[in-house]
Residue frames relative to the residue before (quaternion, step in Angstrom):
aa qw qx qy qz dx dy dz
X 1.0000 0.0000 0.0000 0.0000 0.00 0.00 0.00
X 0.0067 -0.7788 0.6271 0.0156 3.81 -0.91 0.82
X 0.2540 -0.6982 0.6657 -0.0693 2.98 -1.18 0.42
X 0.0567 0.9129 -0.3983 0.0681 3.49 -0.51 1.66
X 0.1244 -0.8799 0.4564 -0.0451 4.00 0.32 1.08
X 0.1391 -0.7702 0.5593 0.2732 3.44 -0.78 0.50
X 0.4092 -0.5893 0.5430 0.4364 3.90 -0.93 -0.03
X 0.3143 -0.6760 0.6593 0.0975 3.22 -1.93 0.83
X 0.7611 0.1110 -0.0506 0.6370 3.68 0.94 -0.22
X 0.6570 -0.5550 0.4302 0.2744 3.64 -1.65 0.40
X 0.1995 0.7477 -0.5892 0.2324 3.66 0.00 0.98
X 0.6643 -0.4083 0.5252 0.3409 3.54 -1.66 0.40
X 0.5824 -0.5357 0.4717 0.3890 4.01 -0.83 0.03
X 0.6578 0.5915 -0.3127 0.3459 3.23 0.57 -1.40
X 0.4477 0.6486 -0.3331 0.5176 3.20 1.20 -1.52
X 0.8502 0.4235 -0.2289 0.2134 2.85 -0.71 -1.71
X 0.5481 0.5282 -0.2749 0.5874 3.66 1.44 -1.40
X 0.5972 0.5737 -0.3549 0.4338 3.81 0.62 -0.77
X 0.8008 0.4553 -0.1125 0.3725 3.47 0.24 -1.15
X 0.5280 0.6743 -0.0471 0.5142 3.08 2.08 -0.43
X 0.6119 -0.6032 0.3122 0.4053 2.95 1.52 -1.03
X 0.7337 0.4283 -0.3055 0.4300 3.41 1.28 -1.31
X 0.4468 -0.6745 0.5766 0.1137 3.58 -1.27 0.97
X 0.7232 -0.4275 0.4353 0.3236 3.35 -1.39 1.58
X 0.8217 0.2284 -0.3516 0.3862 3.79 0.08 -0.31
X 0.5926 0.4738 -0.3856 0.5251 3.66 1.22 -0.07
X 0.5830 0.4882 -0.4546 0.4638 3.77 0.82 -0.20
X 0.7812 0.3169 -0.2395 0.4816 4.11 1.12 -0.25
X 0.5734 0.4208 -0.5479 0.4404 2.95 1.24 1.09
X 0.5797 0.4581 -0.3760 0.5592 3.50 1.44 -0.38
X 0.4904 0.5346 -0.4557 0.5158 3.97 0.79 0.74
X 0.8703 0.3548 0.0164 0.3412 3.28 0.58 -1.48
X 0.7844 0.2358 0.0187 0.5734 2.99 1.29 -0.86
X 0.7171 -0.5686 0.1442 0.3763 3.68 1.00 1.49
X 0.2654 0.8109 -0.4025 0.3318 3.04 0.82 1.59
X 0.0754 -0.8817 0.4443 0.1394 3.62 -0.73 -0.24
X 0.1184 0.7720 -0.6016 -0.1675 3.56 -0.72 0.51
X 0.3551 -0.7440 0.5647 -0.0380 3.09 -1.16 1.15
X 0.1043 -0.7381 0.6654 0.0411 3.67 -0.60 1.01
X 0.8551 0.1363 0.2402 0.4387 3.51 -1.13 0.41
X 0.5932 -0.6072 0.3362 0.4078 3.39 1.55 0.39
X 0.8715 0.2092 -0.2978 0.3286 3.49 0.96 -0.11
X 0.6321 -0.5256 0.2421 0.5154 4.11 -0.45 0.75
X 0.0654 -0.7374 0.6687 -0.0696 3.00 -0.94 1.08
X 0.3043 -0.5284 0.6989 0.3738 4.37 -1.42 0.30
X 0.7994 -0.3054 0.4250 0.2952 2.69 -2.66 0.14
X 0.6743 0.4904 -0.2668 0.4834 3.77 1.25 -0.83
X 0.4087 0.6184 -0.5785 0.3404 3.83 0.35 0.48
X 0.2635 -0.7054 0.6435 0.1378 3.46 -1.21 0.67
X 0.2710 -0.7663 0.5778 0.0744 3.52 -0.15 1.75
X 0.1922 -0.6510 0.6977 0.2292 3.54 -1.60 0.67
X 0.7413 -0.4098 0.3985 0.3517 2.82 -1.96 0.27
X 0.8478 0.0120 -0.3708 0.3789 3.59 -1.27 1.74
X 0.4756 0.6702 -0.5229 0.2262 2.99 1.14 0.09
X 0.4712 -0.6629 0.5642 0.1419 4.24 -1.43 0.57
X 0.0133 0.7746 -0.6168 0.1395 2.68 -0.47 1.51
X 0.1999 -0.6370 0.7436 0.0364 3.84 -0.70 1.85
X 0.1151 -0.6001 0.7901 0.0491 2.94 -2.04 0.53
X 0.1755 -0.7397 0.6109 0.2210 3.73 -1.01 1.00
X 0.2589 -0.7711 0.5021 0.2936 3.48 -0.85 0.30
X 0.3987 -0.6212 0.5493 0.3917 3.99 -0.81 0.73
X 0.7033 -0.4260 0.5127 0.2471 3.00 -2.29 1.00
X 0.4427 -0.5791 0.6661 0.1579 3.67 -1.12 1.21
X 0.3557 -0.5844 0.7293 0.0073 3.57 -1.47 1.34
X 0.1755 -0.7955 0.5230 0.2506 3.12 -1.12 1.03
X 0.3901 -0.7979 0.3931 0.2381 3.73 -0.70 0.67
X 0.6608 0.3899 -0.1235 0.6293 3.59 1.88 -0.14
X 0.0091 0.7430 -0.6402 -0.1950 3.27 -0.91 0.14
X 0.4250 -0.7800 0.4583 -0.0317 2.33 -1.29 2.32
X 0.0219 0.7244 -0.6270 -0.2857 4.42 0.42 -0.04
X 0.4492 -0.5875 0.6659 0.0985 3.50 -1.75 1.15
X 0.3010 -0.8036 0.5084 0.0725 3.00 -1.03 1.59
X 0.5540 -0.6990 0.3479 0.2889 3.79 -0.28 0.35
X 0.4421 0.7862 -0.3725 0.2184 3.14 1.73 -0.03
X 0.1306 -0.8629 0.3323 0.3578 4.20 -0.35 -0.11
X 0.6490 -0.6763 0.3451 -0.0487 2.73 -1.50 1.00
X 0.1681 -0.8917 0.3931 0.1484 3.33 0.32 1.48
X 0.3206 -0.8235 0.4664 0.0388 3.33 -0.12 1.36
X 0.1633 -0.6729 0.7158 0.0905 4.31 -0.59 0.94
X 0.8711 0.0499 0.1208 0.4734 3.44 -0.68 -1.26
X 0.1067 0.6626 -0.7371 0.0788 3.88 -1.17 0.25
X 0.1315 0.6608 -0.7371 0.0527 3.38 -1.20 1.20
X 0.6288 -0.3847 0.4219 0.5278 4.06 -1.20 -0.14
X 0.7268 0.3554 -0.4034 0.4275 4.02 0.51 0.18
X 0.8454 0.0144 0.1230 0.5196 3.69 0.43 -1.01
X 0.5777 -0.7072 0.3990 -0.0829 3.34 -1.91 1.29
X 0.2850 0.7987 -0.5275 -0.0512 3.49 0.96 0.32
X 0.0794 -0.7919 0.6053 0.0127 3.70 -1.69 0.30
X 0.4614 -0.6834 0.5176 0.2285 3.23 -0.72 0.76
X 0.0760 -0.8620 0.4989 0.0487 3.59 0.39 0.99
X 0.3960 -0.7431 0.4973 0.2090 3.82 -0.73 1.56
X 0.5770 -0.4830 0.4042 0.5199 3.79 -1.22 0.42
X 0.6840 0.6546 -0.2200 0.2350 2.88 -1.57 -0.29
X 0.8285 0.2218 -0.1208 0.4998 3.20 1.18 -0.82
X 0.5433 -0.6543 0.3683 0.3757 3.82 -0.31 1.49
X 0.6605 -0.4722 0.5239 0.2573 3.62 -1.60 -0.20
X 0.6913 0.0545 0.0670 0.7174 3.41 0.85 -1.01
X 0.5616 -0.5075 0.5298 0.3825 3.58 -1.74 -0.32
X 0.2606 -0.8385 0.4686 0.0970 3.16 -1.21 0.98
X 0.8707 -0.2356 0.1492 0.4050 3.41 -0.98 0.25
X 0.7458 0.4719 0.0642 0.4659 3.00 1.18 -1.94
X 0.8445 -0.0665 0.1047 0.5210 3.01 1.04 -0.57
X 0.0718 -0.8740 0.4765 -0.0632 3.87 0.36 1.56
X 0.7395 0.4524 -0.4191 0.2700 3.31 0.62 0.74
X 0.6105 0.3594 -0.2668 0.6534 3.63 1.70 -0.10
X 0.5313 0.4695 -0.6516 0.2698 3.12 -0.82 1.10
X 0.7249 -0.4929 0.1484 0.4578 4.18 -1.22 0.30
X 0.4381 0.7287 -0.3684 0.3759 3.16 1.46 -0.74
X 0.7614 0.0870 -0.1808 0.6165 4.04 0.57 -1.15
X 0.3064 0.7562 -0.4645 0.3442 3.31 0.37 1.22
X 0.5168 0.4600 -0.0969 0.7155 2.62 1.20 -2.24
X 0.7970 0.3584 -0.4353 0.2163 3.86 -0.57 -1.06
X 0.3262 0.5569 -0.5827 0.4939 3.99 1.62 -0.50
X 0.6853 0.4328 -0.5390 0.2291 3.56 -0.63 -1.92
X 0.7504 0.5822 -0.2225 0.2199 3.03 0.25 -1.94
X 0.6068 0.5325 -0.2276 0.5445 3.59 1.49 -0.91
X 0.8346 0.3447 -0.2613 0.3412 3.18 0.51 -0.65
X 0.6862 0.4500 -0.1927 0.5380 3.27 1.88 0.42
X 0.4142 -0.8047 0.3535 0.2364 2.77 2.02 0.57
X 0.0608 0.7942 -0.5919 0.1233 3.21 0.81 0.67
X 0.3213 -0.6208 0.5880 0.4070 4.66 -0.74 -0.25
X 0.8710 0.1039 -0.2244 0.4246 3.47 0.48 -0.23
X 0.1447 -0.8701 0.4681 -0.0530 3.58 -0.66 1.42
X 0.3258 0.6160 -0.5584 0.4500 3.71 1.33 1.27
X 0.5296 -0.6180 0.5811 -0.0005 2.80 -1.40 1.66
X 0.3264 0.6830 -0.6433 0.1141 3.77 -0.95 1.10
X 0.2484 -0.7037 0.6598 -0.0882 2.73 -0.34 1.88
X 0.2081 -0.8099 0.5483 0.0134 3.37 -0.82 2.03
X 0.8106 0.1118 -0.1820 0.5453 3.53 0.82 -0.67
X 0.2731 -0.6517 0.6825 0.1867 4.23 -0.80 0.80
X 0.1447 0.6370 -0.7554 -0.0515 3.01 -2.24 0.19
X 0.6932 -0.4997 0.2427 0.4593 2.92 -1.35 1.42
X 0.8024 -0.4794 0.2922 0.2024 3.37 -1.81 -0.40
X 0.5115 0.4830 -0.0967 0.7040 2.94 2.11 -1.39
X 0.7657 0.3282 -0.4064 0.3752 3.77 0.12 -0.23
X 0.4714 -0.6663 0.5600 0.1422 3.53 -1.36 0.96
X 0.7684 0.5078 -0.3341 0.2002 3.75 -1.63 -0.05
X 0.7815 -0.4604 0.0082 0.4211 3.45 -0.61 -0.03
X 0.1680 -0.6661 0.7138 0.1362 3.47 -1.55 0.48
X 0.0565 -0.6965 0.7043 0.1253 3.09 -1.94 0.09
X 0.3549 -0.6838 0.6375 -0.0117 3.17 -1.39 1.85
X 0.1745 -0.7657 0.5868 0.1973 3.42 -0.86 0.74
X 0.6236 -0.4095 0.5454 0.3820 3.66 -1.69 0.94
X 0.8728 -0.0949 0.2628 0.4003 3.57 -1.09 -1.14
X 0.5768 -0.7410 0.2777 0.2025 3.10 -0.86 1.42
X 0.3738 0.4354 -0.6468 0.5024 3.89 1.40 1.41
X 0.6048 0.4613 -0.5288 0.3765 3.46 -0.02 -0.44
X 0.7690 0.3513 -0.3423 0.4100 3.60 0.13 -0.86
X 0.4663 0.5477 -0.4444 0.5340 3.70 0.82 -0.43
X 0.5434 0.7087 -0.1933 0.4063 3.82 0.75 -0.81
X 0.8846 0.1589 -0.0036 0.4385 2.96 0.08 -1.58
X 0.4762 0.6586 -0.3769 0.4443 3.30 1.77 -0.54
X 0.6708 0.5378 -0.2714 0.4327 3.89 0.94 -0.85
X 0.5028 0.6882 -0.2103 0.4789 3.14 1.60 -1.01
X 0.6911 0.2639 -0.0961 0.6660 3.62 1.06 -1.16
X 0.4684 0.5603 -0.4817 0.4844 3.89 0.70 0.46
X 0.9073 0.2223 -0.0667 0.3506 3.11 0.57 -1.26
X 0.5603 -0.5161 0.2904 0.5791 3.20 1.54 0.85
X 0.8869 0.2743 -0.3693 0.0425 3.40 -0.33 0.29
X 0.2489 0.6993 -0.5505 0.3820 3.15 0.42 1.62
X 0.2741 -0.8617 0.4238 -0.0525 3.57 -0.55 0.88
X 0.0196 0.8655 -0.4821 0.1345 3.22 0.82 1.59
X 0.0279 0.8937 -0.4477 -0.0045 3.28 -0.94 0.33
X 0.1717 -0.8046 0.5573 0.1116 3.95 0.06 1.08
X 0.2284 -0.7030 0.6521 0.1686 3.13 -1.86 0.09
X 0.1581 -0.7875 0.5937 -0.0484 4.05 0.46 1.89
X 0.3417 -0.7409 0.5690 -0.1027 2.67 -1.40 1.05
X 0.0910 0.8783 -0.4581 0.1024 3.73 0.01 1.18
X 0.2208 -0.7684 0.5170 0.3059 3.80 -1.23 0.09
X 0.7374 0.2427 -0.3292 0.5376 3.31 0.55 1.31
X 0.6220 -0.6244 0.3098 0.3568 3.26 -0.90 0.28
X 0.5130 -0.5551 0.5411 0.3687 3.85 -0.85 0.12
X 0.3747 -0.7662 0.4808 0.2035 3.33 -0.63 1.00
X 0.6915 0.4454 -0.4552 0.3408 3.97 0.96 0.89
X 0.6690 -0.3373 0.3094 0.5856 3.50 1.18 0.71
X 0.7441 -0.4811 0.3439 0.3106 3.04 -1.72 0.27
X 0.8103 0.2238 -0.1069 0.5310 3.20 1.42 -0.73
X 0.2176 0.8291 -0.5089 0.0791 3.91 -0.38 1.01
X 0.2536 -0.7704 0.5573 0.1776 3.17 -1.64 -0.70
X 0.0773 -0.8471 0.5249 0.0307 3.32 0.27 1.41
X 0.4323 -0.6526 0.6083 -0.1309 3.35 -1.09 1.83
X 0.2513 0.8696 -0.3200 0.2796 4.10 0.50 0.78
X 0.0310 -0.8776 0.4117 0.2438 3.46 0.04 -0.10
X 0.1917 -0.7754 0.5682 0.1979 3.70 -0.65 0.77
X 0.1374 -0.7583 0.6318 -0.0836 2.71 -1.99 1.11
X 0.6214 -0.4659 0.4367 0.4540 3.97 -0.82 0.42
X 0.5724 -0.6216 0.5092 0.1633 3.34 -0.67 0.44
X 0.2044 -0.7534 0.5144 0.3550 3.95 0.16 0.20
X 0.7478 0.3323 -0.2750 0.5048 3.54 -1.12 1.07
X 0.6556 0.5830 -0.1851 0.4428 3.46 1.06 -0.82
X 0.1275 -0.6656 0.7066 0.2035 3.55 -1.44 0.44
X 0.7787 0.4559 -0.1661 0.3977 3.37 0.97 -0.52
X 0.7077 0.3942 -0.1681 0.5617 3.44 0.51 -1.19
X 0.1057 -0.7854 0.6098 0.0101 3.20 -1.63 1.38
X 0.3595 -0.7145 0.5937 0.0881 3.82 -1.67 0.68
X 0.5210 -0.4908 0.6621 0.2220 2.62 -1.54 0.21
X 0.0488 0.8075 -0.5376 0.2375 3.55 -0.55 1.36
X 0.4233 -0.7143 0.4930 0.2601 3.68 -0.83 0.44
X 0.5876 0.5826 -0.2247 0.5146 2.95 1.88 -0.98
X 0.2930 0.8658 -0.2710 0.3019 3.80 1.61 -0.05
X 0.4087 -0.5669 0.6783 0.2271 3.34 -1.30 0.20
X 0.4920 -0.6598 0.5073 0.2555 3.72 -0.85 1.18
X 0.1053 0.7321 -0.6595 0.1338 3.10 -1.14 1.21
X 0.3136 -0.7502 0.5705 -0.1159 3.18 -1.33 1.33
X 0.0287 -0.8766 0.4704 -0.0975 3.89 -0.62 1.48
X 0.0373 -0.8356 0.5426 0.0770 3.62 -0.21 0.70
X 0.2121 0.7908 -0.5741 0.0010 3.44 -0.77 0.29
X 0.2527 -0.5512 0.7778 0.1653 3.82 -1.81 0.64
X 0.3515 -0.5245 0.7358 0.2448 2.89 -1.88 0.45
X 0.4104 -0.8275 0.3832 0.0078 3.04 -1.17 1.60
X 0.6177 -0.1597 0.1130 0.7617 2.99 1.62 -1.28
X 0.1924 -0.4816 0.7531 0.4048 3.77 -1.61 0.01
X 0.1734 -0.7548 0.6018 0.1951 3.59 -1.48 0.34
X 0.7517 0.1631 -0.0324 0.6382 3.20 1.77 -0.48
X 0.6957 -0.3827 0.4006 0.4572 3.65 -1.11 0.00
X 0.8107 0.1663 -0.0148 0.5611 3.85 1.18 -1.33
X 0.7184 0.3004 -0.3812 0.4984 3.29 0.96 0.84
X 0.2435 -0.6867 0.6746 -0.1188 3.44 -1.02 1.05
X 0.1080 -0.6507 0.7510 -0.0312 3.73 -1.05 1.20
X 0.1525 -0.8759 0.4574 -0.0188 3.15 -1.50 1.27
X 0.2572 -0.7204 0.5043 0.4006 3.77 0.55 0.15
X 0.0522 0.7789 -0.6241 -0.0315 3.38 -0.99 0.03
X 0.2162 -0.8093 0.5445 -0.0416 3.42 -1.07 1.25
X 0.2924 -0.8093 0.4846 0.1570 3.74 0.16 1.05
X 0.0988 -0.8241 0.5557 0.0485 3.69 -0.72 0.46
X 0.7981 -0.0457 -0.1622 0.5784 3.17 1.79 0.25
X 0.5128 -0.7395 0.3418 0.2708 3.92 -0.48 0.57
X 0.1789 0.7766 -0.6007 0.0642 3.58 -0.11 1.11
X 0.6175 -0.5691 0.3902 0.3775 3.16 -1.42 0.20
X 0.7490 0.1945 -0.0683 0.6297 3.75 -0.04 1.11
X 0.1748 0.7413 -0.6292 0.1550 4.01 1.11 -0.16
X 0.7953 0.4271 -0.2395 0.3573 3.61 -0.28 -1.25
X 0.8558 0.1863 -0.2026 0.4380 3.32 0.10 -1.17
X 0.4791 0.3237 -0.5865 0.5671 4.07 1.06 0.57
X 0.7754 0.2138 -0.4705 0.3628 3.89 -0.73 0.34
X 0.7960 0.2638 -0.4873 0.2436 3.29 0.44 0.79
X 0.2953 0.5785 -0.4804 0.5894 2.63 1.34 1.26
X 0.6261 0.5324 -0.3633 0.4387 3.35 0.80 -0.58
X 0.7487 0.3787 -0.1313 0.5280 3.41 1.09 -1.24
X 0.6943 -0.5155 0.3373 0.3721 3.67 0.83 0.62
X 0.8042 0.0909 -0.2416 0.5353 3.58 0.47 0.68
X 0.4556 -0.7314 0.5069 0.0204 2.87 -0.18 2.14
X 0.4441 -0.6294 0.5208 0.3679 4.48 -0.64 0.33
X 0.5961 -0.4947 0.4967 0.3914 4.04 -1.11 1.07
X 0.8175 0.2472 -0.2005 0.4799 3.70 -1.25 0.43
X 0.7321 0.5490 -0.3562 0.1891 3.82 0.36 -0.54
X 0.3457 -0.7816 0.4340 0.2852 3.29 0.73 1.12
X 0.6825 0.5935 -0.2933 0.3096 3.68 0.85 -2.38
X 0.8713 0.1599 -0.0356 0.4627 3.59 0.72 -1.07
X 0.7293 -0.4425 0.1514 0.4993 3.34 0.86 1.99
X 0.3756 0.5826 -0.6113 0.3819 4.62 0.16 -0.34
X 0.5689 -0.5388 0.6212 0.0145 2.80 -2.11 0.94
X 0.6264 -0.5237 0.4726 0.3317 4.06 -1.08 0.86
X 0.5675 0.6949 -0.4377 -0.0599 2.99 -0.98 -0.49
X 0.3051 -0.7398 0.5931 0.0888 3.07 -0.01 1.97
X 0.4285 -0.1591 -0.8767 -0.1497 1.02 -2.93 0.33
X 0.5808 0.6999 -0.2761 0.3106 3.94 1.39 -0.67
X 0.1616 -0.8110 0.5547 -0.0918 3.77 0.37 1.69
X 0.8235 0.2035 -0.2097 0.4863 3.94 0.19 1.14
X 0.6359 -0.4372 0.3572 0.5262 3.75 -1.16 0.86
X 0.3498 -0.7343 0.5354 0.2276 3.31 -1.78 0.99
X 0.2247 0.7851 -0.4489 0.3628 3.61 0.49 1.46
X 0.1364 -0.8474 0.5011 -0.1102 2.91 -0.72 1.83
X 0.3090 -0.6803 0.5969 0.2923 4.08 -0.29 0.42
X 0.0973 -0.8348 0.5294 0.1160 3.77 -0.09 0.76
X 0.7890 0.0529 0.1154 0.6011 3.80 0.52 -0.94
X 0.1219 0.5400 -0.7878 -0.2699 3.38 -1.55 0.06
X 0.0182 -0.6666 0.7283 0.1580 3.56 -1.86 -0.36
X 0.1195 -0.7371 0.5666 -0.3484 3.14 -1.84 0.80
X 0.2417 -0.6853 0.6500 0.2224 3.60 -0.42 1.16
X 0.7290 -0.4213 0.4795 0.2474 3.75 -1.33 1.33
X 0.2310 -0.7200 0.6199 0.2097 4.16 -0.31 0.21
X 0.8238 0.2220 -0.2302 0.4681 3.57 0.51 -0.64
X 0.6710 0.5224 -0.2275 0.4744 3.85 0.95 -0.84
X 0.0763 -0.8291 0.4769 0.2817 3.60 1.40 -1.47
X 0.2369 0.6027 -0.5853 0.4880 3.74 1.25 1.03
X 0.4158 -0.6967 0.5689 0.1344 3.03 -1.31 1.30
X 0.3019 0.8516 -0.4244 -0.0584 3.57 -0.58 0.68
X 0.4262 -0.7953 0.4310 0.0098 3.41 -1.35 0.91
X 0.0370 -0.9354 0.3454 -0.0662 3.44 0.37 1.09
X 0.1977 -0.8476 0.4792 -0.1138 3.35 -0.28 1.03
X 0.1530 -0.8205 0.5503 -0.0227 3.21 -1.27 1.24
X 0.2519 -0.6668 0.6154 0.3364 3.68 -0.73 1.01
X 0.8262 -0.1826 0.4432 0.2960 3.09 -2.54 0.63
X 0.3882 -0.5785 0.6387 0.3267 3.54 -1.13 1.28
X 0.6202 -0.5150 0.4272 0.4094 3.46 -1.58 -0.47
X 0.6419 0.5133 -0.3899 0.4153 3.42 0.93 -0.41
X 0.7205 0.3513 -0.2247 0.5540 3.73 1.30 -0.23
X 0.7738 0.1832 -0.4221 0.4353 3.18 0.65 0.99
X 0.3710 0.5235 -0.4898 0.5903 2.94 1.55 1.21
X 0.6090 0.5247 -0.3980 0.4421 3.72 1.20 -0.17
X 0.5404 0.6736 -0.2702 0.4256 3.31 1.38 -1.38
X 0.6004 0.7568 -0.1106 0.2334 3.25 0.70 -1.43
X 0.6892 0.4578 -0.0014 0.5617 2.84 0.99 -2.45
């Protein structure tokens, strides 16, 4: 993978590689570990003092895996695919990474089949955004581990745009339009289940009311503003209308639909390396718009 910038003003390299994106520890693996920077076509260190137009490519070295991952055979609903980053409509049911219990179905050796079976040269998994297990819609896997270094800052600094579609059987008790403000904490006793706690980690909800579809069902947009574990469905439970299906945080049954109604609808985002704005979207798993339906 390369990667090719010109300079606009007189600065040291490093700078320049700095300002660019690549982090003190990715500049000493592309030192150490079969890299190259290239001024003007010819090797150059982090200490060169670039002039003004001059082109400075940078090859990046081949990622080592550190795990063996085994690729599962399962397919992959593919949205977007460029030479940086992976989005997928990810189906319930299936974890984020591999767990404990069970290391061979989960999106992680998903993505690694794709990658095998397209022979792709570089086949490390960086899975940039997770969602629980039971919830459906889009993710994004990054190619090579600038892009994710990339886009991770991108969602540091507020600008990534994620967006879910929650499902409830009453109404949220701030109006169609709010923002629940809440910290979340571990649950005491719990590995799993989270609260609402003072003792918390700041967390931050937006939602619109999207559609009423029924007298006892209500669809919500819902805009994260920070990334806890569970963010969505412990504040609206917190806020009086627990998500359809979610047993953990107080929701109502309501077959044929066996799991929190929670959808990843969209992410968006100005492109980190291209700077094309893009906006990705996911249709309704099948089991929720076979619920919708009914």
């Amino acid at each position: 993978m390369e990667f090719t910038w010109t300079a606009t003003q007189p600065m040291y390299v490093r700078s320049f590689l700095k300002g660019k994106g690549i982090s003190r520890r990715l500049l000493n693996q592309i030192k150490h570990h079969g890299g190259t920077i290239l001024v003007n076509d010819q090797p150059k260190t982090v200490k060169y003092t670039l002039g003004v137009g001059d082109v400075v490519r940078v090859v990046m070295p081949a990622e080592e895996e550190t795990t063996v991952l085994p690729g599962d055979q399962g397919t992959l609903p593919v949205l977007y695919e460029d030479e940086h980053y992976l989005f997928i409509n990810k189906p319930p049911g299936l974890t984020s990474i591999p767990v404990y219990y069970d290391d061979t179905e989960s999106v992680a050796n998903w993505v690694k089949s794709y990658y095998e079976k397209n022979h792709y040269e570089d086949q490390v998994i960086h899975i940039v955004t997770r969602l629980d297990r039971l919830t459906s819609g889009v993710m994004v896997i990054a190619k090579h581990r600038f892009a994710h270094t990339l886009l991770e800052e991108l969602m540091l600094a507020g600008k990534v745009t994620k967006t879910y579609f929650a499902y409830t059987n009453q109404p949220l008790s701030g109006g169609s339009h709010g923002f629940i403000d809440a910290p979340i904490a571990r649950k005491p006793g719990s590995i799993v289940e989270r609260c609402v706690s003072q003792t918390g980690k700041p967390a931050q909800t937006e939602y619109w009311l999207q559609e009423q579809l029924a007298s006892d069902r209500y669809c919500y947009r819902v805009q994260l503003h920070t990334g806890r574990t569970h963010q969505i469905r412990v504040h609206f439970s917190y806020a009086g209308a627990p998500l359809i299906g979610d047993s953990l945080y107080g929701g109502i049954d309501s077959p044929p639909l066996m799991r929190q109604a929670l959808h990843c609808h969209s992410l968006a985002f100005t492109h980190p390396i291209t700077q094309q704005p893009l906006l990705i979207t996911a249709p309704l798993s099948e089991d929720l718009a076979n619920w919708l339906a009914g």
